[in-house]
C-alpha positions as CSV (number, residue, x, y, z in Angstrom):
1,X,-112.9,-126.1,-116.7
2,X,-111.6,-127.3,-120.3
3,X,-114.9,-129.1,-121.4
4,X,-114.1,-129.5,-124.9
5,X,-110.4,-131.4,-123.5
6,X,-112.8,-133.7,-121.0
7,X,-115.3,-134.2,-123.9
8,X,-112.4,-135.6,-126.2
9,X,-111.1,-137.9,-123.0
10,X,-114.8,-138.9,-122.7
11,X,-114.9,-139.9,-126.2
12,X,-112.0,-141.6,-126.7
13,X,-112.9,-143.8,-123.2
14,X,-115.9,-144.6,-125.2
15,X,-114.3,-145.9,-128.3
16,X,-112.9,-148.2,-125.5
17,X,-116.1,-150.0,-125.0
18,X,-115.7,-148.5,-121.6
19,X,-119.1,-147.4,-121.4
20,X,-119.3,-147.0,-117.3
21,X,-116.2,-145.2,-116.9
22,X,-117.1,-142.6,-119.8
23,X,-120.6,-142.0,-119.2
24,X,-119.7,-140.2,-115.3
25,X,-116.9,-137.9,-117.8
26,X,-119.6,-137.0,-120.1
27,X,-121.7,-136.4,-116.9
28,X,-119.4,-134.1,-114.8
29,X,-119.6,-132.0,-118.3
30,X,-123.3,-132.3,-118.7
31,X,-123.8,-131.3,-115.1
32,X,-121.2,-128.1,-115.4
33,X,-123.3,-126.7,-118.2
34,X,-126.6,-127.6,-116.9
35,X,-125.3,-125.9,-113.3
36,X,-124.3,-122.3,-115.5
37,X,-127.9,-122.4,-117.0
38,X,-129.3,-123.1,-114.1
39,X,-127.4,-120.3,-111.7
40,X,-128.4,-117.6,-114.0
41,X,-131.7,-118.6,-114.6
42,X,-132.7,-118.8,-111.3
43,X,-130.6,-115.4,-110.5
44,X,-133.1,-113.9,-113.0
45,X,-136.3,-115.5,-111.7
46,X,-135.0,-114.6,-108.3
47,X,-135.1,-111.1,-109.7
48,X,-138.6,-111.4,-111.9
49,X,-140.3,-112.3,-108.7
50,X,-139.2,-110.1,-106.7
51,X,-139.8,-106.9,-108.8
52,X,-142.0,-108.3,-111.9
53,X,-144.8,-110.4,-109.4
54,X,-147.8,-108.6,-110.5
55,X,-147.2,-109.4,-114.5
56,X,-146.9,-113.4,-115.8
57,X,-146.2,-112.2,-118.9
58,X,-143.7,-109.6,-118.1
59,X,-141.4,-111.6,-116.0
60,X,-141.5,-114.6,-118.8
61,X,-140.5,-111.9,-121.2
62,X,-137.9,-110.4,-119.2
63,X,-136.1,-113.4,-118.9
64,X,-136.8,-114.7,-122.0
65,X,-134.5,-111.9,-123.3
66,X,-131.8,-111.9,-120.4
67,X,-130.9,-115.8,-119.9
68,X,-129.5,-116.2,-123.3
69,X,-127.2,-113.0,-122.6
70,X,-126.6,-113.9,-118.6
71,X,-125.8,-117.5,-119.5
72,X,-123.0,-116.7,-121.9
73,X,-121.1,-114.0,-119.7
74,X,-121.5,-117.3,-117.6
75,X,-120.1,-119.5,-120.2
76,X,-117.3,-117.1,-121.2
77,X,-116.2,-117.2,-116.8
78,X,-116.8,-120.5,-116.4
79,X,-115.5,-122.2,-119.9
80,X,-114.0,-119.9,-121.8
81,X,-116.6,-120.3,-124.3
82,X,-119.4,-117.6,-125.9
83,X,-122.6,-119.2,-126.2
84,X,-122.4,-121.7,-129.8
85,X,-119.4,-123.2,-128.5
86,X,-121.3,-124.3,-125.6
87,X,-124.2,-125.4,-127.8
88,X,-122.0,-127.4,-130.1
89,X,-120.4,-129.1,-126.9
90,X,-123.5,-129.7,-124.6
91,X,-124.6,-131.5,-127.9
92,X,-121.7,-133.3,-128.4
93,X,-121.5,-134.4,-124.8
94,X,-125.6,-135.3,-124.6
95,X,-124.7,-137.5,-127.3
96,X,-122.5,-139.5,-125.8
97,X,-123.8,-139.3,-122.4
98,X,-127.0,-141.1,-124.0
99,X,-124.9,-143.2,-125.7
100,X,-123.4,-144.6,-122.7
101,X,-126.8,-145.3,-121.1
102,X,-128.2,-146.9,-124.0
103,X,-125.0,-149.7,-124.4
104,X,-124.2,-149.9,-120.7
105,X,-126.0,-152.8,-119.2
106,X,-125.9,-151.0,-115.5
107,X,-126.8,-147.6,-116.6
108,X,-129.7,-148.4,-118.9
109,X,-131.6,-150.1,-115.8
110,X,-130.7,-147.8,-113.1
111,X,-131.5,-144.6,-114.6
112,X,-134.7,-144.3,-115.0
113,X,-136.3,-144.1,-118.8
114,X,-138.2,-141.1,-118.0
115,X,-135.2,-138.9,-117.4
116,X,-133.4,-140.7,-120.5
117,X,-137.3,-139.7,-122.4
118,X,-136.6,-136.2,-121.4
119,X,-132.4,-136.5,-122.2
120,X,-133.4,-137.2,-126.0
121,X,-135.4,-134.4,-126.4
122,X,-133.0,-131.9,-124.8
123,X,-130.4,-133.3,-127.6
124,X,-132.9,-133.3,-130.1
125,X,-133.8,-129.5,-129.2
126,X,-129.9,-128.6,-128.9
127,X,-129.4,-130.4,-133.0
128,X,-132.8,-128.9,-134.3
129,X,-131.9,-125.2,-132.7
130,X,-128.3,-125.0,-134.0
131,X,-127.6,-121.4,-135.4
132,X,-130.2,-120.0,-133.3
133,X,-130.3,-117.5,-130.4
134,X,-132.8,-119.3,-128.3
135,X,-131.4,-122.6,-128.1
136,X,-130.9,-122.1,-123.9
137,X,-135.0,-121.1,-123.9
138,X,-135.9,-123.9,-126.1
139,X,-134.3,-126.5,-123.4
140,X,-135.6,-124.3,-120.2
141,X,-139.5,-125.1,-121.4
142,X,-138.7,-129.0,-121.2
143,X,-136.4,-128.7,-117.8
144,X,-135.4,-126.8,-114.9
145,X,-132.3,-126.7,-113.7
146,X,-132.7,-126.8,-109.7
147,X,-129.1,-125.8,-108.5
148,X,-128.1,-124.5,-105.0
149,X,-124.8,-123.8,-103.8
150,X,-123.4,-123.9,-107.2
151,X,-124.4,-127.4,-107.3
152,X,-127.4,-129.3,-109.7
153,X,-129.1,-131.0,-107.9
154,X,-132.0,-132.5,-110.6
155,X,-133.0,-131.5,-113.6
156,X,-137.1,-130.6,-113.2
157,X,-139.2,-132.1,-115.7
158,X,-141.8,-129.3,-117.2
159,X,-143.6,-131.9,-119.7
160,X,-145.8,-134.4,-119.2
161,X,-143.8,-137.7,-120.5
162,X,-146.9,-138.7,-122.9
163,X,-146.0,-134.6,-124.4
164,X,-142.3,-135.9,-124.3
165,X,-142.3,-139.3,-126.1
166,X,-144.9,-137.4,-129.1
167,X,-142.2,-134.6,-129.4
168,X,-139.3,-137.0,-129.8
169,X,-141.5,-138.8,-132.7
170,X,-141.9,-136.1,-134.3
171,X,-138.5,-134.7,-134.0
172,X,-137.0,-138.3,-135.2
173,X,-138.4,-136.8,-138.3
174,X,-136.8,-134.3,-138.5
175,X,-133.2,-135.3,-137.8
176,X,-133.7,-138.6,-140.3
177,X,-132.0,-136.9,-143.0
178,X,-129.7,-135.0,-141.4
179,X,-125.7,-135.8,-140.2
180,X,-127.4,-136.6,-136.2
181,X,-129.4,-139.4,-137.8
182,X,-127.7,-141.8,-135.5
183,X,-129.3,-140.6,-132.6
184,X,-132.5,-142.4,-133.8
185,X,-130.9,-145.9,-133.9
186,X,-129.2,-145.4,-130.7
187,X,-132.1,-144.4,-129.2
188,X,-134.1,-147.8,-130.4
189,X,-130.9,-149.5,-129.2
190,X,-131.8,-148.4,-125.8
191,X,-135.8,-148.8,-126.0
192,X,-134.6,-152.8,-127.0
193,X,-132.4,-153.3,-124.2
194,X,-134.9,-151.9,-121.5
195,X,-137.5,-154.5,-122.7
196,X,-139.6,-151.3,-124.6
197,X,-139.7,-152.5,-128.3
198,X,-143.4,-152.6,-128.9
199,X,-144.4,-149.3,-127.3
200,X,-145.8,-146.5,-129.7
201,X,-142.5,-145.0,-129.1
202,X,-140.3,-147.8,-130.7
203,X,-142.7,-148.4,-133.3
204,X,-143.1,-145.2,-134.6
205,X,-139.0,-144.2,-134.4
206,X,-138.8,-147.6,-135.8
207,X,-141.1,-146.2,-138.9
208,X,-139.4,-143.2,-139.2
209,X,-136.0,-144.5,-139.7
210,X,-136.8,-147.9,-141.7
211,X,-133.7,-149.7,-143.5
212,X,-131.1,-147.5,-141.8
213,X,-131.9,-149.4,-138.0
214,X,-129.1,-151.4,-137.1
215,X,-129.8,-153.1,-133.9
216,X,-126.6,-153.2,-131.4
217,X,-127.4,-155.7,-128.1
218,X,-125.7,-157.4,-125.8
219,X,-127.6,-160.7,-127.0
220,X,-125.4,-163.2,-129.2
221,X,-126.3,-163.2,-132.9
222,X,-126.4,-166.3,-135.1
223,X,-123.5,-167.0,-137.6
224,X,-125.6,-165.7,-140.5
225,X,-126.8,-162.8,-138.4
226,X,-123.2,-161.7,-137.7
227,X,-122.0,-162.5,-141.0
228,X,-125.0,-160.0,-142.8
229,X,-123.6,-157.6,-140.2
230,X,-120.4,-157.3,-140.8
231,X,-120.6,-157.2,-144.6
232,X,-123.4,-154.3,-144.1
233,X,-120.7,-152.6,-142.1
234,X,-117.6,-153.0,-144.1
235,X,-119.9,-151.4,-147.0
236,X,-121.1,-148.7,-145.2
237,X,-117.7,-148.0,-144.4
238,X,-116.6,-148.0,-147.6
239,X,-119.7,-145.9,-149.1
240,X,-119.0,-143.2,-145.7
241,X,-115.3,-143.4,-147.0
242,X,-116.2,-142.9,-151.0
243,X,-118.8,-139.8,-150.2
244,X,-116.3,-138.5,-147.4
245,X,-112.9,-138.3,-149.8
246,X,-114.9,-137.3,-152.9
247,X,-116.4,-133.9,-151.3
248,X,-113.0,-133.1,-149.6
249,X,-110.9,-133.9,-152.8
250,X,-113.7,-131.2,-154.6
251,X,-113.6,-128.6,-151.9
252,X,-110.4,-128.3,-150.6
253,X,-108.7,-128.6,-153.9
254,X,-107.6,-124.6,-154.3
255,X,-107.4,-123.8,-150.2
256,X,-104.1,-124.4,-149.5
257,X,-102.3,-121.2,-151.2
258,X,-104.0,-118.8,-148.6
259,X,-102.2,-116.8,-145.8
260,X,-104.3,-115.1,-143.7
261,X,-101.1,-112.6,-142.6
262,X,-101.1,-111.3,-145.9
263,X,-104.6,-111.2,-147.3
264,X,-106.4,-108.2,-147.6
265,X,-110.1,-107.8,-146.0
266,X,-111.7,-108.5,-149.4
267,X,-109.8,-111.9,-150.0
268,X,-110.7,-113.4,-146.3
269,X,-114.1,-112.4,-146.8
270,X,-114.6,-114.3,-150.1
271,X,-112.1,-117.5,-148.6
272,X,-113.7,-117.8,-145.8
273,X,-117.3,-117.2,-146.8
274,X,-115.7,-119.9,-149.5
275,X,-115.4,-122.5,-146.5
276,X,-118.4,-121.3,-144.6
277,X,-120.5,-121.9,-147.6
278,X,-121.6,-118.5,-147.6
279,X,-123.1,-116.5,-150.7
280,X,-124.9,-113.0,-150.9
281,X,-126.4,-111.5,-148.3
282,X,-126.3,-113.9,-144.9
283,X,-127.6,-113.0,-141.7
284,X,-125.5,-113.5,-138.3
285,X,-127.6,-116.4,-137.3
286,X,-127.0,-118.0,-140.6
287,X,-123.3,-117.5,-140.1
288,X,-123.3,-119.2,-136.8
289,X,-125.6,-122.1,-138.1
290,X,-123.3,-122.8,-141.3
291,X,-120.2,-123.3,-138.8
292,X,-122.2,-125.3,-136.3
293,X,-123.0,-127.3,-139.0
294,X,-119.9,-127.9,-140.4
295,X,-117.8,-128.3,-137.2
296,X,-120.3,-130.9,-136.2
297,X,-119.8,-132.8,-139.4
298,X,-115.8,-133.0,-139.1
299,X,-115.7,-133.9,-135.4
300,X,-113.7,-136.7,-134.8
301,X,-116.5,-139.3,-133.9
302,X,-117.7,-138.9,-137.3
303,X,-115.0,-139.6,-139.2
304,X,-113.1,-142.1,-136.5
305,X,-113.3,-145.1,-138.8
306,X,-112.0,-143.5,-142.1
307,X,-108.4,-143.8,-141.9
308,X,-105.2,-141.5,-140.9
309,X,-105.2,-139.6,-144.5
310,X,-108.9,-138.1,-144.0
311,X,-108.7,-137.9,-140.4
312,X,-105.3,-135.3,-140.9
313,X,-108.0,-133.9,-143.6
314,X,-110.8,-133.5,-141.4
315,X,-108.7,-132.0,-138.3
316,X,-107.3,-129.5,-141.2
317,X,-110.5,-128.4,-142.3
318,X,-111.7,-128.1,-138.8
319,X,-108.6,-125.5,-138.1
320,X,-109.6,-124.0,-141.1
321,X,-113.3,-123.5,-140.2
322,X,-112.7,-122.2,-136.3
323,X,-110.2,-119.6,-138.1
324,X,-113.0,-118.4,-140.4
325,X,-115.6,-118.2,-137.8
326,X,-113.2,-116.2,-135.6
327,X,-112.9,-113.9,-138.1
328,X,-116.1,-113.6,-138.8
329,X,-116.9,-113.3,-135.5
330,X,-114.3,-110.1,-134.6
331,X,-114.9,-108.6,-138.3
332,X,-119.2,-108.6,-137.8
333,X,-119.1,-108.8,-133.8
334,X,-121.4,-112.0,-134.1
C-alpha cells in the first residue's frame, strides 16, 4: 500500500469540505499502520508469554527493545517505509483523521469522545516524540492494538480517560509554540460542536492557547462576526505569507549551484548538513528529528494558502530535504 499517495488523496478530498468522504481515506491508512504495530506486537507478546512468564519485567523489557525493530521490517514489507517515514505519515494522517471528526457533523456524534480523547493524545505523543526511537512504545502504553487475522479490530484503551484528558492539557502546552499548534484549536472546535465547552478540558486548552482560538462551527455568525473573521484571516494570511517568503528568500539563496553527481563527500556533508540545520557534532536521533521537523513544516497542508510561487518553493525544498536525509541515512546507516 502507497500510504503517503492515499494520504495526499485524503487531503486534497478534505480541502473539498468533503469531510465524510475523507475521513474513511484517512481511516483505511490509520487502520493499516495501527494493524502492522499491532501484528508484531502481539507476535512478540505471543512469544514473551510463552517463554518470558515467570518475569514481568523481563518480558516488558524484551519487547520494549524488539517492537520498534519488528515493526519497521514490518513497515519496510508492508509500505515501503523504515520507521520515521511511518511516524511522519501516521502523524500526518491522525491529523486529518481528527480533523474530519471534529468538522463533520455525523462523525463528531457517532464516534464516541472517549476514543476521539484517546485519538489526541496518540497525535500529541506521535508530534512530541518526533526524532525519537521509541515513538511505537510511547503510543503502545496509551493503546492496544487488538488485531486478528491481519485485521484491527479496536484499539484498547490502557488509560483511564480522567489520566487522558490531564495528559492532553498538559501536552497542549507543549505543542502551543510549535508548527502543530493547530491541533489545539481543532481540538476546541470539536469539544464546541459536541456540546463540551465548559468542561476542565475546554477550559484549560482554551487557557493554554488564548488569542490564537479561532472558533470554526456550523452555527451562522452575525455580519460583524464574519466581517472580524475574515479580516483576521486575510491578515494572518498575509503575516504566514511575509514570515514564509522571507526565511526561504534567506535560506535558499546560494542552493541552487549544487550537483550532487559531482560533489565530493566533504561538500554533501557541509550542503546538506547546510539544509538539515546541522552543526558540530549531532547524534543520529538528532539527524532524524531535524528532517521530521522540517518535512513537517513544508508539507503541502501548511503552505496550501500561500500561492503557486512558494508552493513550487516549498515542494523544491522538500525534494531537497528527502535527498539529504537519504544521504545521510546510506552515508551514517541511520
Amino acid at each position: 500500500m502507497n500510504i503517503r499517495k492515499l494520504r495526499e488523496t485524503a487531503d486534497f478530498v478534505f480541502e473539498q469540505k468533503r469531510y465524510d468522504e475523507a475521513f474513511y481515506i484517512y481511516d483505511a491508512i490509520y487502520k493499516n499502520v495501527w494493524t502492522a504495530i499491532g501484528t508484531t506486537h502481539s507476535a512478540l507478546s505471543g512469544f514473551s508469554q510463552n517463554y518470558l512468564n515467570s518475569s514481568f519485567k523481563a518480558s516488558y523489557e524484551f519487547k520494549n527493545m524488539f517492537v520498534p525493530q519488528a515493526v519497521e521490517s514490518v513497515c519496510k514489507k508492508w509500505f515501503d517505509m523504515d520507521t520515521d517515514q511511518t511516524l511522519n505519515e501516521l502523524a500526518f494522517t491522525t491529523y486529518g483523521h481528527l480533523q474530519c471528526i471534529s468538522y463533520s457533523p455525523e462523525l463528531s456524534i457517532t464516534i464516541p469522545s472517549d476514543e476521539v480523547y484517546n485519538e489526541f493524545l496518540v497525535l500529541h505523543t506521535l508530534v512530541l516524540e518526533m526524532g525519537s526511537d521509541s515513538w511505537i512504545n510511547s503510543l503502545l502504553k496509551i493503546v492496544t492494538p487488538v488485531v486478528e487475522n491481519n485485521k484491527l479490530i479496536k484499539l484498547r484503551p490502557n488509560l483511564k480517560i480522567d489520566k487522558v484528558k490531564q495528559n492532553i492539557i498538559e501536552n497542549s502546552a507543549r505543542i502551543k509554540d510549535t508548527d502543530w499548534y493547530n491541533v489545539n484549536l481543532f481540538m476546541l472546535d470539536y469539544l464546541f460542536n459536541i456540546g463540551d465547552n465548559s468542561s476542565e478540558l475546554f477550559t484549560s486548552v482554551n487557557d493554554i492557547v488564548g488569542f490564537y482560538f479561532r472558533q470554526r462551527t456550523h452555527r451562522k455568525s452575525s455580519r460583524k462576526e464574519e466581517r472580524t473573521y475574515t479580516q483576521y484571516e486575510k491578515y494572518e494570511k498575509y503575516e504566514k505569507y511575509e514570515r514564509f517568503e522571507k526565511y526561504e528568500r534567506r535560506t535558499s539563496s546560494d542552493t541552487d549551484d549544487f550537483d550532487a553527481t559531482k560533489a565530493t563527500d566533504f561538500e554533501k556533508a557541509k550542503y546538506y548538513g547546510k539544509l538539515l540545520g546541522l552543526s558540530g557534532k549531532v547524534t543520529k536521533s538528532y539527524i532524524r528529528k531535524r528532517y521530521l521537523d522540517l518535512i513537517s513544516k513544508y508539507h503541502p497542508d501548511r503552505v496550501s494558502d500561500l500561492g503557486d510561487e512558494l508552493k513550487a518553493l516549498a515542494e523544491k525544498k522538500t525534494k531537497q530535504i528527502n535527498a539529504a536525509y537519504e544521504w545521510f541515512k546510506q552515508k551514517y546507516k541511520l
